[in-house]
PyMOL commands that place a pseudoatom at each C-alpha (Angstrom):
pseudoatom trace, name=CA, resn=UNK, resi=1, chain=A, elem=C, hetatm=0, pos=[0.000, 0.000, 0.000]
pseudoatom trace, name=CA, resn=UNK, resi=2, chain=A, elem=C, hetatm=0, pos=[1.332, 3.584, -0.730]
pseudoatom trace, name=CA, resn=UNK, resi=3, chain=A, elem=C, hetatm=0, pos=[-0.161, 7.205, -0.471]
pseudoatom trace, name=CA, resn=UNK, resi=4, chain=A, elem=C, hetatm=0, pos=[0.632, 9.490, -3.440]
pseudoatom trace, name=CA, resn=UNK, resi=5, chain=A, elem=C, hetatm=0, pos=[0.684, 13.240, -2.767]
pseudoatom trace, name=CA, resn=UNK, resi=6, chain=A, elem=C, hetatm=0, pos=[-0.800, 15.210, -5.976]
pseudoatom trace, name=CA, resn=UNK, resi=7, chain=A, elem=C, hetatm=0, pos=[-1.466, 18.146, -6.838]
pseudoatom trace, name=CA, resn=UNK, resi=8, chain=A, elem=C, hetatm=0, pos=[-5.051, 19.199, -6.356]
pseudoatom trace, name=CA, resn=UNK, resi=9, chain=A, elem=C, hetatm=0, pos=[-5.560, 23.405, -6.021]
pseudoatom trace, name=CA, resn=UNK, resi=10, chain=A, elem=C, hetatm=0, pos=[-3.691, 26.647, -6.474]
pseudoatom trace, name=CA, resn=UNK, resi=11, chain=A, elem=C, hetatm=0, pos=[-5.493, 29.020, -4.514]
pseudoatom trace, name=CA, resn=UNK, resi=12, chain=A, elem=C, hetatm=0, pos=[-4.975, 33.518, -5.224]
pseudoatom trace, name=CA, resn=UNK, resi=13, chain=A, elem=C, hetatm=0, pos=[-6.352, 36.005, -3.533]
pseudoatom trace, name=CA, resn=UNK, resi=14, chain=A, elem=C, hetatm=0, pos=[-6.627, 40.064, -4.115]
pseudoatom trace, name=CA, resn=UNK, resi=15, chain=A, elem=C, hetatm=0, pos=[-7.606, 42.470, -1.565]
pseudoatom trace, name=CA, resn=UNK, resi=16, chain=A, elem=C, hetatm=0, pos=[-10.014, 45.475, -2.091]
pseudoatom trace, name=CA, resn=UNK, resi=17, chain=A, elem=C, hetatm=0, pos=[-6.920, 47.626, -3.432]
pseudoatom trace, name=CA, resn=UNK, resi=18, chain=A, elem=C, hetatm=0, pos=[-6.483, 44.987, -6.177]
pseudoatom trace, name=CA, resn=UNK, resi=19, chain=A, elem=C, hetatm=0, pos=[-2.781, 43.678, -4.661]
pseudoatom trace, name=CA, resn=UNK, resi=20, chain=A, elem=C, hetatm=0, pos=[-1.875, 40.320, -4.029]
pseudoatom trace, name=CA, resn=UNK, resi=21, chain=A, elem=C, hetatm=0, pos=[-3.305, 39.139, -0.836]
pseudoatom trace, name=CA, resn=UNK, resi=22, chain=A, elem=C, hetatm=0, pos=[-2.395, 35.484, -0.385]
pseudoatom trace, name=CA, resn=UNK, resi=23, chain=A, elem=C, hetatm=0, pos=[-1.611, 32.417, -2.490]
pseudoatom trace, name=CA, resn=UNK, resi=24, chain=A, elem=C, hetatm=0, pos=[-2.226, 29.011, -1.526]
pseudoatom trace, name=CA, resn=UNK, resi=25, chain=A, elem=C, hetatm=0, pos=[-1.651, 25.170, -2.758]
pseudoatom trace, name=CA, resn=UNK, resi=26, chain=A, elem=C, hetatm=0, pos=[-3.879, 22.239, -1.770]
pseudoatom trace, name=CA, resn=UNK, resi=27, chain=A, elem=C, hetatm=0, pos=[-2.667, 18.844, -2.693]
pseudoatom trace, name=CA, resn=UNK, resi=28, chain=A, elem=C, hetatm=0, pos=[-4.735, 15.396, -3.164]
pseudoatom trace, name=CA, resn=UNK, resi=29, chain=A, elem=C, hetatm=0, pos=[-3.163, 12.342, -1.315]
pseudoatom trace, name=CA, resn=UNK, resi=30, chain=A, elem=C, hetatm=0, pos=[-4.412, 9.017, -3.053]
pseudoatom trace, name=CA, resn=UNK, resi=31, chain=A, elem=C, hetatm=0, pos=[-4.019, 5.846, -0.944]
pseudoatom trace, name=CA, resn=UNK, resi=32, chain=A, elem=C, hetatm=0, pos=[-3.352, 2.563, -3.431]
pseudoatom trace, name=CA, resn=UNK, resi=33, chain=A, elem=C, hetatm=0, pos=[-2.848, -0.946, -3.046]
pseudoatom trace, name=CA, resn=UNK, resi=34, chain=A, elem=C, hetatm=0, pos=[0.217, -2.486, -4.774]
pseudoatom trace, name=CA, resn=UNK, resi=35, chain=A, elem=C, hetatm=0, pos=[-1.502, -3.548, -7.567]
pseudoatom trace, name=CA, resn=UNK, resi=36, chain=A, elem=C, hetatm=0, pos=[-2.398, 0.388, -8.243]
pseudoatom trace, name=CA, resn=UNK, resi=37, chain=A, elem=C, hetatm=0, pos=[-6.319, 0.379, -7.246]
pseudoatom trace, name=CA, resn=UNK, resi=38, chain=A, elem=C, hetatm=0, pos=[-6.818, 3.651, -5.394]
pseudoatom trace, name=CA, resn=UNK, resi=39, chain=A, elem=C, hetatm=0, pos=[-8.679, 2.493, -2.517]
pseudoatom trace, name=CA, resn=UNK, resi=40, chain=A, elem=C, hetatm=0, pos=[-9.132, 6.159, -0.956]
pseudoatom trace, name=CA, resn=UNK, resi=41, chain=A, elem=C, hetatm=0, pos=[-8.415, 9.797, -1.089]
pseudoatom trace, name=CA, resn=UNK, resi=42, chain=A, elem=C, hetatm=0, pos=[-8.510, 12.907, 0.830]
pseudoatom trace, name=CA, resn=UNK, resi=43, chain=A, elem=C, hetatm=0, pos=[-7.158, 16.178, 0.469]
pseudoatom trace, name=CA, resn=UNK, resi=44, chain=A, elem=C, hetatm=0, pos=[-5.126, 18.212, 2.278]
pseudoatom trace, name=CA, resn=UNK, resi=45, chain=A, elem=C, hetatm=0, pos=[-5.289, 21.385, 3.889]
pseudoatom trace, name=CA, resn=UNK, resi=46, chain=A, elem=C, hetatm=0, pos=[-5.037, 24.315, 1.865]
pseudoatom trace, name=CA, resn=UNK, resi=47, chain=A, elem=C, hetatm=0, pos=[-1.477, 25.784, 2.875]
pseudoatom trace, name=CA, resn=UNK, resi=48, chain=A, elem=C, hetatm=0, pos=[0.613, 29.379, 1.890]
pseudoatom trace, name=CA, resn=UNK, resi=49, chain=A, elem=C, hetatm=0, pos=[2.474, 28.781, -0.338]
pseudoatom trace, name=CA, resn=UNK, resi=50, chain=A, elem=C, hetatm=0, pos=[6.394, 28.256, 0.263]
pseudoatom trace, name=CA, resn=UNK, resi=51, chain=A, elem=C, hetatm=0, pos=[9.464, 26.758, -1.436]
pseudoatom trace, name=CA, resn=UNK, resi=52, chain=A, elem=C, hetatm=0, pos=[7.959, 23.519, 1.377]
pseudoatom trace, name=CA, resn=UNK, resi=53, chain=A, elem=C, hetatm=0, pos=[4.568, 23.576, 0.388]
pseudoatom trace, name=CA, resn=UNK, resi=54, chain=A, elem=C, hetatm=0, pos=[5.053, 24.004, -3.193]
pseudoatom trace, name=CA, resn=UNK, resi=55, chain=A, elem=C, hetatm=0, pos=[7.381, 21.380, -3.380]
pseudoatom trace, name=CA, resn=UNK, resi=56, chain=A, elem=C, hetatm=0, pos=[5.337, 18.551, -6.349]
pseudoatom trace, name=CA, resn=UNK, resi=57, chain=A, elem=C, hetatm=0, pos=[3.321, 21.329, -7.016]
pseudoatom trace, name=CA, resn=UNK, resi=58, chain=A, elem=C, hetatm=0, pos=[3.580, 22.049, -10.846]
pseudoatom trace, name=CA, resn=UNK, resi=59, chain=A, elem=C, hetatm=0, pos=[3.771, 25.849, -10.774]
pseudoatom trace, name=CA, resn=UNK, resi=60, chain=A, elem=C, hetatm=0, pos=[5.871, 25.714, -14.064]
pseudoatom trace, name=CA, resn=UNK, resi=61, chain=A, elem=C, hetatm=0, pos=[2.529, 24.795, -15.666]
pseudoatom trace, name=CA, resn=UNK, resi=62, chain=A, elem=C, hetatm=0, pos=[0.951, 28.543, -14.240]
pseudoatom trace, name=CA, resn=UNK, resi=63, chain=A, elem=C, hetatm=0, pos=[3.778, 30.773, -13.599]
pseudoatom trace, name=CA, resn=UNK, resi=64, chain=A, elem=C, hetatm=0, pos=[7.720, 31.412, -14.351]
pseudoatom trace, name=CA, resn=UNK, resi=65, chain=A, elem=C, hetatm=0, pos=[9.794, 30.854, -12.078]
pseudoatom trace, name=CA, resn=UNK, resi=66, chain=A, elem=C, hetatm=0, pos=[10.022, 34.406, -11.196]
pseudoatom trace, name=CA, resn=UNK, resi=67, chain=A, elem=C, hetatm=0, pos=[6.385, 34.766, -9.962]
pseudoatom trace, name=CA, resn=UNK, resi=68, chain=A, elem=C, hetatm=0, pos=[6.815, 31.538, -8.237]
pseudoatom trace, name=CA, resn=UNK, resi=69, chain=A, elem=C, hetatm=0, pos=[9.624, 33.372, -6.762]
pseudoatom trace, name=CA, resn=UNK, resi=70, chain=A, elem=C, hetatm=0, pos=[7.720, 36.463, -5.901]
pseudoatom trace, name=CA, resn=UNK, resi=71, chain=A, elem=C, hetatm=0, pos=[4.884, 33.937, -4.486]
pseudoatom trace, name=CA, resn=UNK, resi=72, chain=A, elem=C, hetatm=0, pos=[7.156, 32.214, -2.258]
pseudoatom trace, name=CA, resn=UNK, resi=73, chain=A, elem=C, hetatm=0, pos=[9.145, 35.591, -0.863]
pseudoatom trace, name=CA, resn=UNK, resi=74, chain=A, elem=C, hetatm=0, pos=[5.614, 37.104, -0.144]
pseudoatom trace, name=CA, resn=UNK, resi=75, chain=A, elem=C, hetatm=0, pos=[4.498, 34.420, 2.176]
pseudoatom trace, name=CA, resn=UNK, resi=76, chain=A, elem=C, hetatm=0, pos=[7.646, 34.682, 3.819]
pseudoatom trace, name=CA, resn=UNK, resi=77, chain=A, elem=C, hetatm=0, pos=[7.289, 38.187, 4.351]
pseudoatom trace, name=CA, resn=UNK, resi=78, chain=A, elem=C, hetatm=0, pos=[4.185, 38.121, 5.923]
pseudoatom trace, name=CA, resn=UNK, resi=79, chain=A, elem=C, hetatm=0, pos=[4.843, 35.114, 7.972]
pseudoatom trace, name=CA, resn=UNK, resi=80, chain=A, elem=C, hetatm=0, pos=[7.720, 37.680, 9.098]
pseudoatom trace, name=CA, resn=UNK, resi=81, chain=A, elem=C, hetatm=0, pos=[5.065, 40.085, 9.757]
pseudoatom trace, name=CA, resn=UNK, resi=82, chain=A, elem=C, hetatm=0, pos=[2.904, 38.470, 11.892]
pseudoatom trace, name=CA, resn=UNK, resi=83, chain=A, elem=C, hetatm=0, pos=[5.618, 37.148, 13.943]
pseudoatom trace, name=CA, resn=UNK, resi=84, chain=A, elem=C, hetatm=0, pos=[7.118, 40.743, 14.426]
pseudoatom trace, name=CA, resn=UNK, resi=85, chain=A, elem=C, hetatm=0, pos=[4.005, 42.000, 15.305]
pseudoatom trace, name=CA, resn=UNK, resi=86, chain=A, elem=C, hetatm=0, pos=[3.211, 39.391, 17.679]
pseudoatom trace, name=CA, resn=UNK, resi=87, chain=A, elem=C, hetatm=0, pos=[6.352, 40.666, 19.298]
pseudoatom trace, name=CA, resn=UNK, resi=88, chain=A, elem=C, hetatm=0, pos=[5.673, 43.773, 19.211]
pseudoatom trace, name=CA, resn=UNK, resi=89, chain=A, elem=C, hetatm=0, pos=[2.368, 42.773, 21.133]
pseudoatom trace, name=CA, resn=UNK, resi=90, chain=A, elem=C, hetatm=0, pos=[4.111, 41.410, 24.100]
pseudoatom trace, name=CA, resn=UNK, resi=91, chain=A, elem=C, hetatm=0, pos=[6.490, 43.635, 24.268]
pseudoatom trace, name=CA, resn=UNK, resi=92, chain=A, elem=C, hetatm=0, pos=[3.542, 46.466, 24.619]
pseudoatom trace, name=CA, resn=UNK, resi=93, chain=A, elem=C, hetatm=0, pos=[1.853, 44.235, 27.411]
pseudoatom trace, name=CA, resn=UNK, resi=94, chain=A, elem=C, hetatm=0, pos=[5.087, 44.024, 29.349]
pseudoatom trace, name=CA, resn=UNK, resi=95, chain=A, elem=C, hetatm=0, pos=[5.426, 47.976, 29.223]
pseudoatom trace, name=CA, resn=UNK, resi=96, chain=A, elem=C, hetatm=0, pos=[1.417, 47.977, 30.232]
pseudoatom trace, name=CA, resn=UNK, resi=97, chain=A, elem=C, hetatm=0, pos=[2.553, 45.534, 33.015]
pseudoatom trace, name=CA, resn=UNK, resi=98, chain=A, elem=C, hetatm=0, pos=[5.360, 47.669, 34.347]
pseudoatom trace, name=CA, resn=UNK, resi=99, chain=A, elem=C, hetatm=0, pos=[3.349, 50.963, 33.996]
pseudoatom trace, name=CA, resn=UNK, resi=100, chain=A, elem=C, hetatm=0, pos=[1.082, 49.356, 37.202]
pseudoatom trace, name=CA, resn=UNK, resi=101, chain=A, elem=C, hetatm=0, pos=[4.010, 48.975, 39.290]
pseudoatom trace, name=CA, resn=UNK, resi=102, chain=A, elem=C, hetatm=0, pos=[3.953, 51.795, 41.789]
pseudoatom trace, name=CA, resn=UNK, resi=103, chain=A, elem=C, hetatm=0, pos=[7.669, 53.198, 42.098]
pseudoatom trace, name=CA, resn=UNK, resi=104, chain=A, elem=C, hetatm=0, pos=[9.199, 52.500, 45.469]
pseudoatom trace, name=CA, resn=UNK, resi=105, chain=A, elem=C, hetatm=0, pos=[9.356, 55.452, 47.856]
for i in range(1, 105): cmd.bond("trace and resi %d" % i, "trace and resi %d" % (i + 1))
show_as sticks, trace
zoom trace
């Protein structure tokens, strides 16, 4: 028995201003017996895409490899987003945090 991983969706998305919000792949894993009869499926969660995620995807078939590029450095960049402003969120709660601390007299 095997599972093959296939390619299934490429997802894009533009916000209201008409710029790229968000790309996405979706792959189809197929579950076969040995003799090749597929004897399920399911599909897999849709995922931003990355140089990980788009890995079997065949993006040569939509884009050059310069948008694929582009794709793959904008999820990265707002993955670095997020993560910056989650930081920047704790970092505010720890100054809210200190703020209630009565100085010592």
């Amino acid at each position: 028995m095997q599972t093959i991983k296939q390619p299934y969706e490429f997802l894009a998305r533009w916000d209201q201003s008409g710029a790229l919000a968000g790309v996405h792949v979706q792959h189809r894993y197929v579950i076969r017996e040995d003799d090749g009869t597929a004897i399920g499926e399911t599909l897999g969660q849709a995922e931003p895409l990355t140089l990980e995620t788009a890995a079997g995807f065949p993006l040569g078939d939509l884009l050059t490899q310069v948008q694929a590029d582009a794709l793959t450095a904008k999820a990265a960049a707002d993955a670095d987003r997020d993560a910056a402003l989650a930081r920047i969120a704790d970092l505010e709660a720890q100054v809210a945090a200190l703020r209630l601390v009565e100085p010592q007299a």
